[in-house]
mmCIF entry with sequence, helices, sheets and N, C-alpha, C, O atoms, coordinates in Angstrom:
data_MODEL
# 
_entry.id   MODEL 
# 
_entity.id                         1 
_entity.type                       polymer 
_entity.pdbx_number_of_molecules   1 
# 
_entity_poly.entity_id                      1 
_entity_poly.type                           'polypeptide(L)' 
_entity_poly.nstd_linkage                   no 
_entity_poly.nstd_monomer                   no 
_entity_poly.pdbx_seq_one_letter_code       
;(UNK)(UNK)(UNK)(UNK)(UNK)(UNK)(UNK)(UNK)(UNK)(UNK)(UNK)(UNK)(UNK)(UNK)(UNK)(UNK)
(UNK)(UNK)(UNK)(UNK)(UNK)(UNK)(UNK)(UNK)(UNK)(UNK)(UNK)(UNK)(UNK)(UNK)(UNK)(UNK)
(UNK)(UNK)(UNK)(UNK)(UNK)(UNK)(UNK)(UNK)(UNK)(UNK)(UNK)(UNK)(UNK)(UNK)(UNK)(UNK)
(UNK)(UNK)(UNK)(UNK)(UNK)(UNK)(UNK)
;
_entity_poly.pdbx_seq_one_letter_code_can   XXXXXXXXXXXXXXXXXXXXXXXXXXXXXXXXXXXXXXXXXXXXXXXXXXXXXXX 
_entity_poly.pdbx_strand_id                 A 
# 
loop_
_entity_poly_seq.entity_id 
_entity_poly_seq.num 
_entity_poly_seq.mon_id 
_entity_poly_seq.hetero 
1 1  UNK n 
1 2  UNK n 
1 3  UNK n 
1 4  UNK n 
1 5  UNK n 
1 6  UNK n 
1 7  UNK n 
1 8  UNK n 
1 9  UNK n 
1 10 UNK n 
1 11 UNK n 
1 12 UNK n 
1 13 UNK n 
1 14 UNK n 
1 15 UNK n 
1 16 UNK n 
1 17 UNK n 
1 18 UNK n 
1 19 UNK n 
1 20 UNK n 
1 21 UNK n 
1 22 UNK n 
1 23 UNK n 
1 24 UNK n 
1 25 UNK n 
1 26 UNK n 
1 27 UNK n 
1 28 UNK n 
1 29 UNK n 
1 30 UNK n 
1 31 UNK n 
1 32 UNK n 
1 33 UNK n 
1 34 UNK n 
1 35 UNK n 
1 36 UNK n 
1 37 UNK n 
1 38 UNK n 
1 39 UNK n 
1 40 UNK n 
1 41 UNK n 
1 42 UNK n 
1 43 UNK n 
1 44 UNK n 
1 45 UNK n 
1 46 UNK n 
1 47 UNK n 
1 48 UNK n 
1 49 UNK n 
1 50 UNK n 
1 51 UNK n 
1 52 UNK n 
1 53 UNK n 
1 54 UNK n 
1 55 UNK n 
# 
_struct_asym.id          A 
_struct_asym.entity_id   1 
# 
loop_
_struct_conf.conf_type_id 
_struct_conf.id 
_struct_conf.pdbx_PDB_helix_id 
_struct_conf.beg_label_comp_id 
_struct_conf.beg_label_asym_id 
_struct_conf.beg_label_seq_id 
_struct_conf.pdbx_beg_PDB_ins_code 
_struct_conf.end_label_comp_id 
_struct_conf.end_label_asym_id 
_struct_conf.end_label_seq_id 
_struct_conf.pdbx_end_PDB_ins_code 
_struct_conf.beg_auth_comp_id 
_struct_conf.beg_auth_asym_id 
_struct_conf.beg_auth_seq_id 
_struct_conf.end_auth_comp_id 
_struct_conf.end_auth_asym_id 
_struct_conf.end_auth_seq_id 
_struct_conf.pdbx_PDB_helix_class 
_struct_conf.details 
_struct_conf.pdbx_PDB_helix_length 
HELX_P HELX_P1 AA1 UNK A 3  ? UNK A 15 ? UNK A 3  UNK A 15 1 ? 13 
HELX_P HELX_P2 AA2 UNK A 22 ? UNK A 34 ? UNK A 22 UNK A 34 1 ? 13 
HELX_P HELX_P3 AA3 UNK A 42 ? UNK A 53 ? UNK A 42 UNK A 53 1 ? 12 
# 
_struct_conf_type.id          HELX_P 
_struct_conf_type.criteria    ? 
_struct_conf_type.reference   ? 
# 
loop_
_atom_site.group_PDB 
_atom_site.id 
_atom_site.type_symbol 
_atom_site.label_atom_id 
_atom_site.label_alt_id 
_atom_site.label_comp_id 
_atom_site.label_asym_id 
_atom_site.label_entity_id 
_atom_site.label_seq_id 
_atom_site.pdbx_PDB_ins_code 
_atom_site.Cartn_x 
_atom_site.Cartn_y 
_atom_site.Cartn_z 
_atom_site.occupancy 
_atom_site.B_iso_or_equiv 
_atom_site.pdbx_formal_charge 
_atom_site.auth_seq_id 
_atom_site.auth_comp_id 
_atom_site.auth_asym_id 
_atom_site.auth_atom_id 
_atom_site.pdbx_PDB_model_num 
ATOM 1   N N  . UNK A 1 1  ? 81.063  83.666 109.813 1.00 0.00 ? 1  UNK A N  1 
ATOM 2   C CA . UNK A 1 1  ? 82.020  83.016 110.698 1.00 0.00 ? 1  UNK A CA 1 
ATOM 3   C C  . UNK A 1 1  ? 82.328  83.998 111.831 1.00 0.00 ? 1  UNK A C  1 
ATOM 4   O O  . UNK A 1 1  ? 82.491  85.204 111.646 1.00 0.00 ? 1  UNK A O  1 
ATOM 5   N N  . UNK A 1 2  ? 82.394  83.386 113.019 1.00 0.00 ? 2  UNK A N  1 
ATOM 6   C CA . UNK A 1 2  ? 82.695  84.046 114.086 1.00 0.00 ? 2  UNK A CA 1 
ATOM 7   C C  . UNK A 1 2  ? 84.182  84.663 114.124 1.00 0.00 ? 2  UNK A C  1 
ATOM 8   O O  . UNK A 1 2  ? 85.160  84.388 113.429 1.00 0.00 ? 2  UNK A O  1 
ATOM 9   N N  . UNK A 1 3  ? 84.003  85.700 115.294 1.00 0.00 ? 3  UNK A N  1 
ATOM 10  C CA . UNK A 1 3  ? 85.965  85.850 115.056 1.00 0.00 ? 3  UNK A CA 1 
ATOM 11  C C  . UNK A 1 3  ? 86.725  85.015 115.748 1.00 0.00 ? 3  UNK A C  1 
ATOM 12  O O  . UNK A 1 3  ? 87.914  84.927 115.439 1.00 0.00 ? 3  UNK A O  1 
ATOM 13  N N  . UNK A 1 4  ? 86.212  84.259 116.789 1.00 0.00 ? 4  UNK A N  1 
ATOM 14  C CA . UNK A 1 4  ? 86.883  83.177 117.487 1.00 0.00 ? 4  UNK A CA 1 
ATOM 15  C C  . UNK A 1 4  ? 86.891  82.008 116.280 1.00 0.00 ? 4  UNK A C  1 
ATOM 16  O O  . UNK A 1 4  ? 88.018  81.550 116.095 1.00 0.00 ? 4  UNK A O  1 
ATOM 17  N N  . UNK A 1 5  ? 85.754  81.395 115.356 1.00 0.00 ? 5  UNK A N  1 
ATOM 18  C CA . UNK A 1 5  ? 86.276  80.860 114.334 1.00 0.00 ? 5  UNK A CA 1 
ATOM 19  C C  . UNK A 1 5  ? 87.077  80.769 113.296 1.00 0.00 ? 5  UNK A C  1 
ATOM 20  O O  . UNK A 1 5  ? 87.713  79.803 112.874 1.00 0.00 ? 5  UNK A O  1 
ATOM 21  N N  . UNK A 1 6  ? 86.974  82.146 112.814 1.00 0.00 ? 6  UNK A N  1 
ATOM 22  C CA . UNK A 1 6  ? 87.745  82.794 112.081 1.00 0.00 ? 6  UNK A CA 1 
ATOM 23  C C  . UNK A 1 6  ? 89.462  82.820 112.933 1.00 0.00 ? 6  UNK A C  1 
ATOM 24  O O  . UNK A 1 6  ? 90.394  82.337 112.291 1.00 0.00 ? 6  UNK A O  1 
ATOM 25  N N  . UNK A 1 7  ? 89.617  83.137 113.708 1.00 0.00 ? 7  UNK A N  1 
ATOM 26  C CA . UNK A 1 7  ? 91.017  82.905 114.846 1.00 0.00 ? 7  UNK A CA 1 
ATOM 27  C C  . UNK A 1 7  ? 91.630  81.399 114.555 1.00 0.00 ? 7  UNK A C  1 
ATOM 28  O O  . UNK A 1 7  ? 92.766  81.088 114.197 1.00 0.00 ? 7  UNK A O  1 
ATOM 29  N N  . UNK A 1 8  ? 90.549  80.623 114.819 1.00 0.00 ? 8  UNK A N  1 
ATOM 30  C CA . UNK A 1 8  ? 90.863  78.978 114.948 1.00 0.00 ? 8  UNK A CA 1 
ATOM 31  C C  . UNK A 1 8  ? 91.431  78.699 113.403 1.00 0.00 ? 8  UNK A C  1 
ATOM 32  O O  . UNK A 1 8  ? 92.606  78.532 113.074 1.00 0.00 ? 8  UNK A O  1 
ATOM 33  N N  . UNK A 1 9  ? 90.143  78.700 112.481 1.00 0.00 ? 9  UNK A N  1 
ATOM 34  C CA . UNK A 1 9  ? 90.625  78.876 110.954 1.00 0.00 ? 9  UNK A CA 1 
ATOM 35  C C  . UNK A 1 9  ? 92.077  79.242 110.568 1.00 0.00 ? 9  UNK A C  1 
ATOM 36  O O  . UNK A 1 9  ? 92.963  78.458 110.227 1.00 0.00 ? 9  UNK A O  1 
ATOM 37  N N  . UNK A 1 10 ? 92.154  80.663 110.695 1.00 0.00 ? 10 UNK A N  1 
ATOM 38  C CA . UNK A 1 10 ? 93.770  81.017 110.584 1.00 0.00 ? 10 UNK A CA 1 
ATOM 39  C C  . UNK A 1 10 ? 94.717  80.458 111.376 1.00 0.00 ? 10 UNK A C  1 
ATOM 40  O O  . UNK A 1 10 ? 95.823  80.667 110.878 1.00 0.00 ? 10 UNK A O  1 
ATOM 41  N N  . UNK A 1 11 ? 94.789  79.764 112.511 1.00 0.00 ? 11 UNK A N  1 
ATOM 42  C CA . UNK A 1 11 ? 96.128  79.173 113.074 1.00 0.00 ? 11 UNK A CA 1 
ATOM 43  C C  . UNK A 1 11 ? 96.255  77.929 112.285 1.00 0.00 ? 11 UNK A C  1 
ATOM 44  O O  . UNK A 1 11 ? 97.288  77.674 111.666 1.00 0.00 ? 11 UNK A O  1 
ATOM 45  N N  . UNK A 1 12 ? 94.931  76.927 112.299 1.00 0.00 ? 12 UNK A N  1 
ATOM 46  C CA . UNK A 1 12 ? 95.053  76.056 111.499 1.00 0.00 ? 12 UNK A CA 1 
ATOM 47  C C  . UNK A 1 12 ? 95.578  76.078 110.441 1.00 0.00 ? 12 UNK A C  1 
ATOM 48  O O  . UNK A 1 12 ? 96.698  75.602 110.261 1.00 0.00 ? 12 UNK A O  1 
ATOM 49  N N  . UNK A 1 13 ? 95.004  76.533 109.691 1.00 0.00 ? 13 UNK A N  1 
ATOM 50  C CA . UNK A 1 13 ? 96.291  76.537 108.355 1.00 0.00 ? 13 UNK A CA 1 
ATOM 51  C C  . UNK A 1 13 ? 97.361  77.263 108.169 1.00 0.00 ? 13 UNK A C  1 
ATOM 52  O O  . UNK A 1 13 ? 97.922  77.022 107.100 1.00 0.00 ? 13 UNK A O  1 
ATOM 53  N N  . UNK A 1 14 ? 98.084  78.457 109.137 1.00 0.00 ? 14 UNK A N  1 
ATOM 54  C CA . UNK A 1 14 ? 98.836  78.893 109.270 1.00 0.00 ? 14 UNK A CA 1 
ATOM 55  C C  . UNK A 1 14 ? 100.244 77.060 109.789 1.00 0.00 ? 14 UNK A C  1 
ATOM 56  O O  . UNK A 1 14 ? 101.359 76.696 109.415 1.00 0.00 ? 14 UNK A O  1 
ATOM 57  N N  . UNK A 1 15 ? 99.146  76.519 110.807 1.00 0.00 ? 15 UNK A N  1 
ATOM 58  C CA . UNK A 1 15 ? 100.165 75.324 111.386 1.00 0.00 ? 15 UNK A CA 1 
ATOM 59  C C  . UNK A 1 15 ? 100.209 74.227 110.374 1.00 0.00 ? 15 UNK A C  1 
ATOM 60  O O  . UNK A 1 15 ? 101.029 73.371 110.706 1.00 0.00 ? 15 UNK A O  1 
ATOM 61  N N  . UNK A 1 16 ? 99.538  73.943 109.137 1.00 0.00 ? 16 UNK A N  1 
ATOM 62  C CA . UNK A 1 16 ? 99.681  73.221 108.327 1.00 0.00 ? 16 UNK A CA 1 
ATOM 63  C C  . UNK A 1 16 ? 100.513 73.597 107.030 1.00 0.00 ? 16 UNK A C  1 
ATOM 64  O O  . UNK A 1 16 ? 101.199 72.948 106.241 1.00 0.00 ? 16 UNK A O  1 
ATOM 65  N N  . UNK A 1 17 ? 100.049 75.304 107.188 1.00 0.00 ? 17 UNK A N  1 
ATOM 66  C CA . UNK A 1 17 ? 100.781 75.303 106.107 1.00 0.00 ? 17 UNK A CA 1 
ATOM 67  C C  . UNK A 1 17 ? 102.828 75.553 105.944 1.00 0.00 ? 17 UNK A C  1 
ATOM 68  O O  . UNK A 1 17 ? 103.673 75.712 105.063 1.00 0.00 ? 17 UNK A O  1 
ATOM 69  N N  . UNK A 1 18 ? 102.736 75.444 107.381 1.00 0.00 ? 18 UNK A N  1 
ATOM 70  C CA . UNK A 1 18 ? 104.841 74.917 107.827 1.00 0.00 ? 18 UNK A CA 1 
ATOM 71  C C  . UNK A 1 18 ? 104.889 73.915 107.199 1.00 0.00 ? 18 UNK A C  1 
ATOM 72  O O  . UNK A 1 18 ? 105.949 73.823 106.580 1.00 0.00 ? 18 UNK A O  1 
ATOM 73  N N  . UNK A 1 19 ? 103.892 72.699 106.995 1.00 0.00 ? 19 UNK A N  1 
ATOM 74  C CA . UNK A 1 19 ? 104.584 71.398 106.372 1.00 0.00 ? 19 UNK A CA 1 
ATOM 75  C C  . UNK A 1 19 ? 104.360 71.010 105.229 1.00 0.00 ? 19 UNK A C  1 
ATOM 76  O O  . UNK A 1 19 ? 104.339 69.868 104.770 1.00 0.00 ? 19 UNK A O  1 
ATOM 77  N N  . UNK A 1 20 ? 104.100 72.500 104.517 1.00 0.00 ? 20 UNK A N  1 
ATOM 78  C CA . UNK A 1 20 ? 103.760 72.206 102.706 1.00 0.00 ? 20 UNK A CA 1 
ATOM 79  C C  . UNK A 1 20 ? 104.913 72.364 102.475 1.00 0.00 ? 20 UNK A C  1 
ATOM 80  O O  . UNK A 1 20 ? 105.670 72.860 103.310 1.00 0.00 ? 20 UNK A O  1 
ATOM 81  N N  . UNK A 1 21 ? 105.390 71.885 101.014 1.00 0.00 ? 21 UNK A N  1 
ATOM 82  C CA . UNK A 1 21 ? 106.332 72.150 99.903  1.00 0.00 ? 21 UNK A CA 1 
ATOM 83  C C  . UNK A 1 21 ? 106.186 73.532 99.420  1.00 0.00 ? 21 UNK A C  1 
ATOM 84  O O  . UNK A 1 21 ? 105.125 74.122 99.216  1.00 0.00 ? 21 UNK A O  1 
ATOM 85  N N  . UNK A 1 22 ? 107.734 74.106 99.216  1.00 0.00 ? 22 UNK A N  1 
ATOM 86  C CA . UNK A 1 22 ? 107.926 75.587 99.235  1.00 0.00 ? 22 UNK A CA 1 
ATOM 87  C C  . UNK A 1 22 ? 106.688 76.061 97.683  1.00 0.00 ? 22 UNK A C  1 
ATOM 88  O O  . UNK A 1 22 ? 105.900 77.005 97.623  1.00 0.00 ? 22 UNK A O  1 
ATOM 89  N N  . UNK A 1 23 ? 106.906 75.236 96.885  1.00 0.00 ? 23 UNK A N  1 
ATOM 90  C CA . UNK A 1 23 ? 105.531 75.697 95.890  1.00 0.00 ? 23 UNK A CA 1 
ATOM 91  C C  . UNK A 1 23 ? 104.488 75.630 96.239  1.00 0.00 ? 23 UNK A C  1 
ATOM 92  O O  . UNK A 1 23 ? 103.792 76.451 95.642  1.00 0.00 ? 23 UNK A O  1 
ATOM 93  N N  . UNK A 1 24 ? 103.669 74.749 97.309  1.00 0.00 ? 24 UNK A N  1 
ATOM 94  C CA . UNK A 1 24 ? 102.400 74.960 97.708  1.00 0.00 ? 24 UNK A CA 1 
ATOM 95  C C  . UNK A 1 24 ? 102.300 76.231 98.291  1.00 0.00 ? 24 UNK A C  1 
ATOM 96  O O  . UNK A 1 24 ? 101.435 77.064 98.020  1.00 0.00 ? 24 UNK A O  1 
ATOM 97  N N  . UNK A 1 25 ? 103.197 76.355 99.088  1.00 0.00 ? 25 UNK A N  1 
ATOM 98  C CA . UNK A 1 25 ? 103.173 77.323 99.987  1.00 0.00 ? 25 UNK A CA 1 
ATOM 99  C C  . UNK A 1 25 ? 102.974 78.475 99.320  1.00 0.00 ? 25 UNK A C  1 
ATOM 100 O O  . UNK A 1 25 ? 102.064 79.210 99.704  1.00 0.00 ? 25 UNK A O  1 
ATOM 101 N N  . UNK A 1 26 ? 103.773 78.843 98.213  1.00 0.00 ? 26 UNK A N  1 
ATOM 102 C CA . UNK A 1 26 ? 103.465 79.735 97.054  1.00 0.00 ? 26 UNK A CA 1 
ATOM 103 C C  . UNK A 1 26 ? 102.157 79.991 96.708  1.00 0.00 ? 26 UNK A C  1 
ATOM 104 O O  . UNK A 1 26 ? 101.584 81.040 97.002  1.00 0.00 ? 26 UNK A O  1 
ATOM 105 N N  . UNK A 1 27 ? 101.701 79.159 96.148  1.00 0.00 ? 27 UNK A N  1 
ATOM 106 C CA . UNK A 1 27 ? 100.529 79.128 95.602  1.00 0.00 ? 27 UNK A CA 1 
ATOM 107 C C  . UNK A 1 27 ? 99.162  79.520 96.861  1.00 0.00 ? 27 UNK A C  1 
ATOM 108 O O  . UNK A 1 27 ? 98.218  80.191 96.444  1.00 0.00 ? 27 UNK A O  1 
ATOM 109 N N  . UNK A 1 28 ? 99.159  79.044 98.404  1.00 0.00 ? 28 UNK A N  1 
ATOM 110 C CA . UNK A 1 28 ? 98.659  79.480 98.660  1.00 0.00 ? 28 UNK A CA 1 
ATOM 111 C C  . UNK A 1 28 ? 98.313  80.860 99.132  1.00 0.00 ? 28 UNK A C  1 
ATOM 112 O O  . UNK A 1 28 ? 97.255  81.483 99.224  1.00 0.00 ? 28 UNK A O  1 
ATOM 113 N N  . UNK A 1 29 ? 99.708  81.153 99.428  1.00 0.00 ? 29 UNK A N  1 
ATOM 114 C CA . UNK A 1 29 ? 99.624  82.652 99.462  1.00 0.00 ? 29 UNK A CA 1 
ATOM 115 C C  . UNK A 1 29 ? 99.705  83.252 98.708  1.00 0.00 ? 29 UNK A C  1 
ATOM 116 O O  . UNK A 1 29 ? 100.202 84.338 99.007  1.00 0.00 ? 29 UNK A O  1 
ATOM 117 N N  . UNK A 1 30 ? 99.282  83.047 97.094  1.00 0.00 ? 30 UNK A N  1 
ATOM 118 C CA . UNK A 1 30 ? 98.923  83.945 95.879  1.00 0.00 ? 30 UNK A CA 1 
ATOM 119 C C  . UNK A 1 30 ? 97.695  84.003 96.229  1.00 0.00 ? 30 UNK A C  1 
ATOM 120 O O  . UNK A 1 30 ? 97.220  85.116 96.457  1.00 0.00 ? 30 UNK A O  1 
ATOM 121 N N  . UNK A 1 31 ? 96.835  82.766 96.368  1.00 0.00 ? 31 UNK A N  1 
ATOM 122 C CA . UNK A 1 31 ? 95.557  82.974 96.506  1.00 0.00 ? 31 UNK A CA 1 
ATOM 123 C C  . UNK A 1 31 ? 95.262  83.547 97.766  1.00 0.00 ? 31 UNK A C  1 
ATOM 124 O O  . UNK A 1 31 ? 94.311  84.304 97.574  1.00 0.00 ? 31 UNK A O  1 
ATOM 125 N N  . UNK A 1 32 ? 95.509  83.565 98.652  1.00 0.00 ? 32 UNK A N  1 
ATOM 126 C CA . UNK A 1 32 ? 95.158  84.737 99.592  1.00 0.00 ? 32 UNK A CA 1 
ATOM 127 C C  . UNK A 1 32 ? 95.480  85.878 99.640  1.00 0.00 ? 32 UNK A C  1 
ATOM 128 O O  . UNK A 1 32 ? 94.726  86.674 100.199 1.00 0.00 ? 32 UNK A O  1 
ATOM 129 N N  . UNK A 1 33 ? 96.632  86.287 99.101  1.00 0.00 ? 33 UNK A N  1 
ATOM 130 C CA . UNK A 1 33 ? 96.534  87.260 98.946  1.00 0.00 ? 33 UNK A CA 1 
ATOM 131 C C  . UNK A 1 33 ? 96.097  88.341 97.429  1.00 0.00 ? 33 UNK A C  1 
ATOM 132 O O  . UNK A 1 33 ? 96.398  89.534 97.378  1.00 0.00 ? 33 UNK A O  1 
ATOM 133 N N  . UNK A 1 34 ? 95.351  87.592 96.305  1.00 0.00 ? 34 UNK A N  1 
ATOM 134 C CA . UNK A 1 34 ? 94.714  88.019 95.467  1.00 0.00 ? 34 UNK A CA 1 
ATOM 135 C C  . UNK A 1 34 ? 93.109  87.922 95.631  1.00 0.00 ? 34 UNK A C  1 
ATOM 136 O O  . UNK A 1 34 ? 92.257  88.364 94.861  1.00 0.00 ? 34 UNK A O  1 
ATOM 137 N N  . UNK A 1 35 ? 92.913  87.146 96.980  1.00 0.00 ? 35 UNK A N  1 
ATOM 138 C CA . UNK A 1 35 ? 91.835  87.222 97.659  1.00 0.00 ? 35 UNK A CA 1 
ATOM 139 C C  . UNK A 1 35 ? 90.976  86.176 96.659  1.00 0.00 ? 35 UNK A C  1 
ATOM 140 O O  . UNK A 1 35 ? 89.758  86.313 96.773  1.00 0.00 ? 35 UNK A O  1 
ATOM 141 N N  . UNK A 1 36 ? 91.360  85.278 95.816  1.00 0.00 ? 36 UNK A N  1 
ATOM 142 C CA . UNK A 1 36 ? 90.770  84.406 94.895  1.00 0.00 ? 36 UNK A CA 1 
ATOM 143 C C  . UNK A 1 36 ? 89.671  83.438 95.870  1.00 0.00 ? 36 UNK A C  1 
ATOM 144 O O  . UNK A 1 36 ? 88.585  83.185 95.349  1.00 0.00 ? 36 UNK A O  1 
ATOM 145 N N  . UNK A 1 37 ? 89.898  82.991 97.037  1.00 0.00 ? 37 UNK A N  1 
ATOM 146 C CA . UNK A 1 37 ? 89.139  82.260 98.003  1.00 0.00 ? 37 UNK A CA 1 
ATOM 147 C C  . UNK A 1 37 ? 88.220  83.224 98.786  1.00 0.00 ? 37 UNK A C  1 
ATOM 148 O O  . UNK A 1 37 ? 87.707  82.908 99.860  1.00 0.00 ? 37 UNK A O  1 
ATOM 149 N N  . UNK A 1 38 ? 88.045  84.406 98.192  1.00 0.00 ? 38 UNK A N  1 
ATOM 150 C CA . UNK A 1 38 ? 86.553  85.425 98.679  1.00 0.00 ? 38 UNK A CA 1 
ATOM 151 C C  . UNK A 1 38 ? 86.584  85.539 100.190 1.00 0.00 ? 38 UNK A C  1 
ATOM 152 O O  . UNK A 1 38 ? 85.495  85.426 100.751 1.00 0.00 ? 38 UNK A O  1 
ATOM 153 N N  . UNK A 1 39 ? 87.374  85.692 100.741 1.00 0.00 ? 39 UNK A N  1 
ATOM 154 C CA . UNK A 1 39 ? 87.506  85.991 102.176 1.00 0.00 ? 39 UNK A CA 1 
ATOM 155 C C  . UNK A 1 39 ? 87.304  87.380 102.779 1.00 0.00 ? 39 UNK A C  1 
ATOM 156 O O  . UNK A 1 39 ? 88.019  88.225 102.241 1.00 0.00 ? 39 UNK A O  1 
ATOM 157 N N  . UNK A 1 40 ? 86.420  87.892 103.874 1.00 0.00 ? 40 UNK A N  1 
ATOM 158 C CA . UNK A 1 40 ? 86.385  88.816 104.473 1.00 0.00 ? 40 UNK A CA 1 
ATOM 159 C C  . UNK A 1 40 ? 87.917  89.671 104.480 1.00 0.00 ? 40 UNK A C  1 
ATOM 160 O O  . UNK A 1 40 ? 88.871  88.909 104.635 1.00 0.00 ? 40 UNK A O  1 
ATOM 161 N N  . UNK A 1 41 ? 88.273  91.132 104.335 1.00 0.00 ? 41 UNK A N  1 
ATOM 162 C CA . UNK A 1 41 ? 89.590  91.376 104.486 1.00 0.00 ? 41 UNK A CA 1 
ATOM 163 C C  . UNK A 1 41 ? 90.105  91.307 106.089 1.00 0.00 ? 41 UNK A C  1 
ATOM 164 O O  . UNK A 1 41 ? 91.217  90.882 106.403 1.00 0.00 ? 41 UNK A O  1 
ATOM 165 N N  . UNK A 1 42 ? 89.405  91.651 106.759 1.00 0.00 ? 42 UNK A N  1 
ATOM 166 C CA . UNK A 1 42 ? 89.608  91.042 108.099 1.00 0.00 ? 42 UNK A CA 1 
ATOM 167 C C  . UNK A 1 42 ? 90.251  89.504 108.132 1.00 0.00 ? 42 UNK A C  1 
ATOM 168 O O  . UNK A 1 42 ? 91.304  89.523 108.769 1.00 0.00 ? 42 UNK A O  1 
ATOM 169 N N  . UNK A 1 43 ? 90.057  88.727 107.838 1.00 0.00 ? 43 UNK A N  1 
ATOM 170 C CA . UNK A 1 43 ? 90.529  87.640 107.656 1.00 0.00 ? 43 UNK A CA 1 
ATOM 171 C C  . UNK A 1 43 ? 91.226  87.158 106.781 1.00 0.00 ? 43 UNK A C  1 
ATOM 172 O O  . UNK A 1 43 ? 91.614  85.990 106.735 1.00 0.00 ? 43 UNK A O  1 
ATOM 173 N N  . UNK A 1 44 ? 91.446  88.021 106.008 1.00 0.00 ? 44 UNK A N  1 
ATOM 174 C CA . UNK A 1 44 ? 92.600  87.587 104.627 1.00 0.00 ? 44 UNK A CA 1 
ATOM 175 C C  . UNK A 1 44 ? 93.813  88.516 105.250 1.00 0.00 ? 44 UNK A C  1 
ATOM 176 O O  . UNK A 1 44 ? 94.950  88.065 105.113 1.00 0.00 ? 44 UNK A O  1 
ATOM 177 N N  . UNK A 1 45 ? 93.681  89.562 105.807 1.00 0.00 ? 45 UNK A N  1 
ATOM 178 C CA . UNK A 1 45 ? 95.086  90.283 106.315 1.00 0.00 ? 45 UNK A CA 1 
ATOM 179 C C  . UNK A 1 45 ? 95.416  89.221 107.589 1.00 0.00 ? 45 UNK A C  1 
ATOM 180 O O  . UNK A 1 45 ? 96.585  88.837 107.639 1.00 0.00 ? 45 UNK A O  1 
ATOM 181 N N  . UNK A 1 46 ? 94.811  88.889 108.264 1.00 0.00 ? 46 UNK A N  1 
ATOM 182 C CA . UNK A 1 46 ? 95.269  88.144 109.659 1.00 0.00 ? 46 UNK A CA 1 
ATOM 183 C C  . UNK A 1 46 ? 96.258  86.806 109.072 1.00 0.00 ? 46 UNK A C  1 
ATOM 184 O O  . UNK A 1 46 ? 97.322  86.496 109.608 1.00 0.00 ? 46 UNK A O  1 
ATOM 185 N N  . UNK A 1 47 ? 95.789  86.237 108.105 1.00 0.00 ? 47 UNK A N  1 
ATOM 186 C CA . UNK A 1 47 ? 95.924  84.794 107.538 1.00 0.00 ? 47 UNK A CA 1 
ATOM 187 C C  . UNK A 1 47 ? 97.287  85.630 106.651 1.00 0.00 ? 47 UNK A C  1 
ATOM 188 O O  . UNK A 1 47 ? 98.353  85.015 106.682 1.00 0.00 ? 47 UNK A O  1 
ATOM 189 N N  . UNK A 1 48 ? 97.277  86.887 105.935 1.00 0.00 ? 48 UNK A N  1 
ATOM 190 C CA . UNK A 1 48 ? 98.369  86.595 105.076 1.00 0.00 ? 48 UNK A CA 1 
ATOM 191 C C  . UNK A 1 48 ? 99.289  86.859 106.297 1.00 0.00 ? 48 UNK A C  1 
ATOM 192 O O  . UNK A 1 48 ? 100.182 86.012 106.275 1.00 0.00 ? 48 UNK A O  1 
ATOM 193 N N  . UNK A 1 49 ? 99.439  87.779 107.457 1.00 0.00 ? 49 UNK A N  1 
ATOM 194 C CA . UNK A 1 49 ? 100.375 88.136 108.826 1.00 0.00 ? 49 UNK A CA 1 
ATOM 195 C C  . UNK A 1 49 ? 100.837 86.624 109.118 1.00 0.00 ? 49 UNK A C  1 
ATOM 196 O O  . UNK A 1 49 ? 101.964 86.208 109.388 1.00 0.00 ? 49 UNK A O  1 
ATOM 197 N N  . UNK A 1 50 ? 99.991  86.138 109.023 1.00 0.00 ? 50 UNK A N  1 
ATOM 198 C CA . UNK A 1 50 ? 100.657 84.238 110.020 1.00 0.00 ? 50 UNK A CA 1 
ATOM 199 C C  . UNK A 1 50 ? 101.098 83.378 108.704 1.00 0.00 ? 50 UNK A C  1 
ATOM 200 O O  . UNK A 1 50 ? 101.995 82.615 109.062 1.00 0.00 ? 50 UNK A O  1 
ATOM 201 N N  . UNK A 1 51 ? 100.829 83.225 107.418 1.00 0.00 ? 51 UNK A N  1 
ATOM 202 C CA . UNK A 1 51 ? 101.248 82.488 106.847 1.00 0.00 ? 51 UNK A CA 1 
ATOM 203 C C  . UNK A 1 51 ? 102.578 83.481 106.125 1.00 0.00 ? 51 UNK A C  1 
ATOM 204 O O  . UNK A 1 51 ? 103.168 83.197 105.083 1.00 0.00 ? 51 UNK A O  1 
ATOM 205 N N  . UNK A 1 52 ? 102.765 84.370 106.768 1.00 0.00 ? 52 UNK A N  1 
ATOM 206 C CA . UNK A 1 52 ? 104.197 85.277 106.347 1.00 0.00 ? 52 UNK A CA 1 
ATOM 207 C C  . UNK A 1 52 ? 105.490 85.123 107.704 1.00 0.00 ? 52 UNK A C  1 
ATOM 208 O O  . UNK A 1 52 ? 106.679 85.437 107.676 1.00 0.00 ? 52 UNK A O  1 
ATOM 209 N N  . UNK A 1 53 ? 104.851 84.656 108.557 1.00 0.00 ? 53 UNK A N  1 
ATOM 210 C CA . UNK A 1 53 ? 104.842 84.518 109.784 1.00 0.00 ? 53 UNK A CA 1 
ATOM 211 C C  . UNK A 1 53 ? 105.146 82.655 109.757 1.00 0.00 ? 53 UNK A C  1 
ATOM 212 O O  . UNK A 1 53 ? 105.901 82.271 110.650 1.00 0.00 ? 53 UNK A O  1 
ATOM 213 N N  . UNK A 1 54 ? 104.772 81.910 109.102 1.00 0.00 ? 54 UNK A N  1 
ATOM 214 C CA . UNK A 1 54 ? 105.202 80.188 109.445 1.00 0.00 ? 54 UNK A CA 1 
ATOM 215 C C  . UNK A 1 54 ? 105.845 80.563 108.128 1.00 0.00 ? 54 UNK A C  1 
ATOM 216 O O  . UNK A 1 54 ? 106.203 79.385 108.146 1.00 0.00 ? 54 UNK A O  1 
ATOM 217 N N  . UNK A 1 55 ? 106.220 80.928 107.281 1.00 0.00 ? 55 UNK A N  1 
ATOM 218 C CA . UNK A 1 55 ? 106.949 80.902 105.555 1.00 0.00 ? 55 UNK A CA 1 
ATOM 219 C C  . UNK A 1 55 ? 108.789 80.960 106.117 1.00 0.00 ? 55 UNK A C  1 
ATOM 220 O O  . UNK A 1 55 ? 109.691 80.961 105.279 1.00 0.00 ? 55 UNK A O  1 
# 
């Protein structure tokens, strides 16, 4: 994935994930940040910054 994709990727679900339920929201940021969804760390630190950032 590109880093301009990778960019797009993370806002997107950073902007979706404002309109989860406070337990989804949980849950997804366990899995990102236990890295369970195998993500580059480049892209798992950017994504946990913005979804700490819409929380």
């Amino acid at each position: 994935m590109s880093e301009p994709e990778r960019d797009q990727y993370v806002e997107a679900m950073a902007a979706e994930f404002r309109g989860w339920p406070k337990e989804s929201q949980q849950a997804l940021f366990g899995m990102v940040e236990t890295n369970f969804l195998g993500m580059p760390d480049a892209m798992k630190t950017q994504l946990l910054a913005r979804l700490k950032q819409a929380a």
